[in-house]
N, C-alpha and C positions, 0 to 999 in steps of 0.2 A: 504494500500500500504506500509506504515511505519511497520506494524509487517511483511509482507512478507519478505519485505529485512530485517528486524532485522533475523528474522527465519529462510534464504537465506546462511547467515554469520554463524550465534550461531552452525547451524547444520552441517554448510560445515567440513566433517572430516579431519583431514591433510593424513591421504592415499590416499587419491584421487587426490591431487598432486603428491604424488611418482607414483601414478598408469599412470598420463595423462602424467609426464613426467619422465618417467626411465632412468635410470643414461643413457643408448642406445642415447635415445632421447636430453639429454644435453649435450651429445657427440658429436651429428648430429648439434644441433645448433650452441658449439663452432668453430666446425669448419667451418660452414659456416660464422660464424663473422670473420672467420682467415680469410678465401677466400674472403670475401667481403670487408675487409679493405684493401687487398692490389690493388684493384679497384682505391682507393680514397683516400682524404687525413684525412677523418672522423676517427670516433670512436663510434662501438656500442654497446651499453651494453644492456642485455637484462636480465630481473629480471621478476618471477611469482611469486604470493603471492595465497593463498588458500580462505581466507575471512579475513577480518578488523576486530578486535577485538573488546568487548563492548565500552569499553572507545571512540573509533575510531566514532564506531555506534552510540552513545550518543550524541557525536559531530555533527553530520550531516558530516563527513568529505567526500568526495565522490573521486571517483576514480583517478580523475585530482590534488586532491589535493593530494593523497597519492602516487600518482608518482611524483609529485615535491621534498616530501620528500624523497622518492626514490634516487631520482636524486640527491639532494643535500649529503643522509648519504655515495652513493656509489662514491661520488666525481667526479660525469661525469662530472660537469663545470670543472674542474683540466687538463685541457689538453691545451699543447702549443695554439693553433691556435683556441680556444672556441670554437670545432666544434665538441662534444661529445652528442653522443645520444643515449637517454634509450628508449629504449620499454619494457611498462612497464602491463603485462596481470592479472588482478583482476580475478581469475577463476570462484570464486561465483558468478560472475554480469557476466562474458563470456565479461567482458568489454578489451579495451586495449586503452594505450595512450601511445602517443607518445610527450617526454619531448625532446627537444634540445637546445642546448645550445646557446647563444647570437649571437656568430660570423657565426652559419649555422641559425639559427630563423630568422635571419632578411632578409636571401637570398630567404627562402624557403617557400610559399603561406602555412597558415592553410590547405586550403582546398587540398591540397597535402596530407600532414600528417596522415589529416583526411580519404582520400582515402583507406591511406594503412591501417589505424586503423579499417576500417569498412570491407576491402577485409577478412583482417585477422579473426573477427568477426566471420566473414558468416561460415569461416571455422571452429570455435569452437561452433558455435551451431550444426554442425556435429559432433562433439567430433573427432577432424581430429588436435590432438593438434601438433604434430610434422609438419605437413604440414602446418599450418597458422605461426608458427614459423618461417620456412624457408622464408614462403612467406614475411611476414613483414619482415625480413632482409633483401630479394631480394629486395623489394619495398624500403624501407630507403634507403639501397646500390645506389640504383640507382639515388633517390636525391641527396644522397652525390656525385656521380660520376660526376652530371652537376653541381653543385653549390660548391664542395669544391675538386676540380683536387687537386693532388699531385704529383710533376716529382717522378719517378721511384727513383731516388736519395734520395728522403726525407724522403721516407717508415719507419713509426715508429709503435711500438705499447703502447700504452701511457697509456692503460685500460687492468684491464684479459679479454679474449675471453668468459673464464667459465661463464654460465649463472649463475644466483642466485634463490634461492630457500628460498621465505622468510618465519620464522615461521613454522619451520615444528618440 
């Protein structure tokens, strides 16, 4: 099982991120981060990575931890109201998680998060990667809408919309 995902990682080429998402497709998502923040009072940042590097794999580090670090190098906790949130897709593993930030984590049920982490999933073992994108934004959007309202007055943008494309 341990050389499958070593072998998972080592072989995952970085075309195959530009391929699953074309500049097209990180265009479709930022702007649905645009559309979807002014919903709420959140903030979502969404970041893909192609496979974890050996040092990474040596580690045991797994996908939960690599979006915390995620999280922390793109500064999502950095926002007024600690209500900034990464969705964060590992494409070798087809994994996704979802990191949030202290002031929305504690409104909002694991098993929420996890919802949308696994809907979005289903979609990338279809290789339907623009479409599980949107969806995970829809889905987070929609947490932040109940758990973090924003009066129309207060509408800020505190994070880039641009997704991230890590390691390529």
């Amino acid at each position: 099982m341990r050389l499958q995902h070593l072998i998972r990682h080592l072989g995952f080429a970085p075309w195959r991120v530009r391929r699953a998402f074309p500049h097209a497709t990180l265009h479709a998502i930022a702007q649905a981060i645009h559309a979807a923040e002014q919903q709420h009072g959140g903030e979502i940042r969404f970041a893909v990575e192609g496979a974890l590097d050996l040092p990474e794999l040596w580690r045991g580090v797994s996908a939960r931890e690599r979006a915390i670090e995620v999280f922390s190098h793109l500064r999502v906790w950095d926002t007024e109201h600690n209500d900034g949130v990464l969705i964060y897709l590992l494409l070798a593993e087809r994994d996704v998680e979802i990191v949030a930030d202290r002031g929305i984590h504690q409104q909002v049920d694991a098993a929420a998060w996890e919802q949308v982490c696994r809907s979005m999933e289903a979609l990338l073992r279809q290789e339907r990667f623009e479409a599980a994108a949107l969806q995970g934004i829809a889905g987070v959007s929609a947490l932040l809408a109940r758990h973090a309202p924003s009066p129309a007055a207060q509408k800020r943008n505190e994070l880039p919309d641009w997704p991230v494309v890590l390691r390529l």
